[in-house]
C-alpha positions as CSV (number, residue, x, y, z in Angstrom):
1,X,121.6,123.0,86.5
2,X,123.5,121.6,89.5
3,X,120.2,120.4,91.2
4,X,119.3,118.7,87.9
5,X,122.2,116.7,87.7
6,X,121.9,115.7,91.2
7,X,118.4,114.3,90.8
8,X,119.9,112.5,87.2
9,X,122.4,111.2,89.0
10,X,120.3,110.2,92.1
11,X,117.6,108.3,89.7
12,X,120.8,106.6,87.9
13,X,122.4,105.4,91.2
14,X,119.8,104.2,93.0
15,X,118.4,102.2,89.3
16,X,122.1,100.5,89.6
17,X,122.0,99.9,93.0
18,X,119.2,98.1,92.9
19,X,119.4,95.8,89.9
20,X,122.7,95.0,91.7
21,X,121.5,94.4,95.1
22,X,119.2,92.1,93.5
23,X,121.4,90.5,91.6
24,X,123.4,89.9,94.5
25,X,120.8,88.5,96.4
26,X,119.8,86.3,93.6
27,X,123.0,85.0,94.4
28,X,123.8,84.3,98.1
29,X,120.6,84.1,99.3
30,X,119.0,80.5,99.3
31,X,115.4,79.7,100.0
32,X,115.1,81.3,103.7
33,X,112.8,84.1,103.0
34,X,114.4,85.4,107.0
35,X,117.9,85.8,105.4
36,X,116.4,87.6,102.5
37,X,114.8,89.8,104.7
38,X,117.5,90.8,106.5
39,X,119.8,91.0,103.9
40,X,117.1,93.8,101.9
41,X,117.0,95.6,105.0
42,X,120.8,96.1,105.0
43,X,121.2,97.1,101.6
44,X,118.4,99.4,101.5
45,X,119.3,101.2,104.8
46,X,123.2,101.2,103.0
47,X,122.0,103.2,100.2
48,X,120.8,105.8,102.1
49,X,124.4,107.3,103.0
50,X,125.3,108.2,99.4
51,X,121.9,109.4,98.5
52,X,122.2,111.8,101.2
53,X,125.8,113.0,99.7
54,X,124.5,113.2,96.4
55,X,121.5,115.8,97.8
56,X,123.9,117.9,99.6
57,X,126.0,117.8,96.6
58,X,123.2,119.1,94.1
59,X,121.7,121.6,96.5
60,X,125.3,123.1,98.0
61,X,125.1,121.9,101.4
62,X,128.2,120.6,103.1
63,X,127.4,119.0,106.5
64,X,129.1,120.0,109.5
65,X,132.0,117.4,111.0
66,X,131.6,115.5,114.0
């Protein structure tokens, strides 16, 4: 049941991240199609830090420190 919720809650996180990563670059980002770019790059490369904490989550793992 664990592994369920983690892949719900995976599929609902990364659905909100997006329509607001768009949204924000709706909104800051003019017509430079460089900018844009970049600034996709960084937000998609962001997300992947809590996607990974949401897998170890639903699966049990913990991570070792350091």
């Amino acid at each position: 049941m664990k592994k369920a919720s983690g892949y719900f809650l995976l599929v609902t996180f990364l659905a909100l991240y997006a329509v607001a990563v768009v949204s924000l670059g709706e909104l800051i980002l003019g017509a430079s199609p460089l900018w844009a770019l970049l600034f996709y790059a960084v937000a998609g490369i962001g997300s992947v830090y809590p996607c990974i904490k949401i897998l170890d989550w639903s699966h049990g793992r913990s991570r070792p420190k350091g």
